[in-house]
N, C-alpha and C positions, 0 to 999 in steps of 0.2 A: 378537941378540935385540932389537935396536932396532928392525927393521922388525916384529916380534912386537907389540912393546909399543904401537908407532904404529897399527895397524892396533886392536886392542883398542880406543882410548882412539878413534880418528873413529868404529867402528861401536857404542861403547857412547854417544858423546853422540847418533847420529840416532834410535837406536832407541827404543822404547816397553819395549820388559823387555832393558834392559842387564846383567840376572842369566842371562838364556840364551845370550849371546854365549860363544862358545867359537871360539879360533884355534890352530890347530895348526902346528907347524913341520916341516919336513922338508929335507933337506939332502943333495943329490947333484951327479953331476958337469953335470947340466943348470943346475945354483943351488940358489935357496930357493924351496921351494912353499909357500905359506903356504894353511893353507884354512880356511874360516872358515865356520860353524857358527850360526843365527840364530834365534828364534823364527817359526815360520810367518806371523804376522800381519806381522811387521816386514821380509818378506823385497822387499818394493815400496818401503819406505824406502831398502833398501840398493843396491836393485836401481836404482831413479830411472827416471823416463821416459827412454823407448827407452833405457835403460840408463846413462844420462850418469854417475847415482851413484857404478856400478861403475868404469865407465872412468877416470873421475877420479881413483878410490880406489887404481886399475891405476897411472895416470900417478903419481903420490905416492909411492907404494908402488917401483916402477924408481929414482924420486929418491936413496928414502931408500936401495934396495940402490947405487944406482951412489958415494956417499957411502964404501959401505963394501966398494968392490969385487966386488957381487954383484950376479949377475941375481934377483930377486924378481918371481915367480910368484902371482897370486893365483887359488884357488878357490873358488867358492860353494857349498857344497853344499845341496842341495835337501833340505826339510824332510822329514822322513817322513811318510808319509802324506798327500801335494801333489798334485794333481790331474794329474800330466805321469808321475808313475811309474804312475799308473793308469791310462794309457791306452795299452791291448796288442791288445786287438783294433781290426777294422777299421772296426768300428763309431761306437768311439770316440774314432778319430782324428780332428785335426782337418784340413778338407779341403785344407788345401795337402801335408798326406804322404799324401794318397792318391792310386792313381794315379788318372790320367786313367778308365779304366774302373767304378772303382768310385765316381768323383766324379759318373758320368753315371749310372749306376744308383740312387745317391742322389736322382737330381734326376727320374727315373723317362723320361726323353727317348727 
C-alpha cells in the first residue's frame, strides 16, 4: 500500500481539487495496477508536456514497487465526459486516425 499512498500524496500536491483525486489498487500475477482517477481540468497537470509528468510519476512509482518487490503499473483514467471518448465518428476524428482517403476528402483534392 505504500506505492498507493505515494501516488496520492505527488498527484494530490500538483493538482488544483486534490478532493477528487482517487487511486485504486489492483493486485495480480502481472504486479500492482494502480489507476488513478483526476478532476478534468487538472488532468494537463498530471499528464505534463508531451507527458513528462506521467512518465516521471511511472519512473517513481517502479522505484517505489521494486523497494518492495513488485512491478507497479500506473493508469490514468480519462475523465468522463473528455473530448477523446467523443470522438466515434469519422468526422470527428482527428486527422492523423483517418485514413489517407478520408484525409483527402476532407481537404476536397
Amino acid at each position: 500500500m505504500q506505492d498507493q499512498d505515494f501516488l496520492e500524496y505527488v498527484v494530490k500536491a500538483l493538482v488544483d481539487n486534490p478532493d477528487d483525486v482517487k487511486v485504486g489498487r489492483q493486485v495480480d500475477e502481472m504486479g500492482v495496477l494502480l489507476t488513478l482517477d483526476v478532476n478534468a481540468s487538472d488532468m494537463g497537470k498530471v499528464i505534463g508536456r508531451s507527458g513528462n509528468t506521467a512518465k516521471a510519476i511511472r519512473i517513481l512509482l517502479r522505484v517505489v514497487g521494486m523497494k518492495n518487490n513488485a512491478r507497479v503499473n500506473l493508469k490514468i483514467n480519462e475523465p468522463a465526459g473528455s473530448s477523446s471518448e467523443s470522438q466515434t465518428s469519422s468526422e470527428e476524428r482527428p486527422l492523423a486516425s483517418k485514413s489517407v482517403d478520408e484525409a483527402l476528402e476532407d481537404l476536397k483534392l
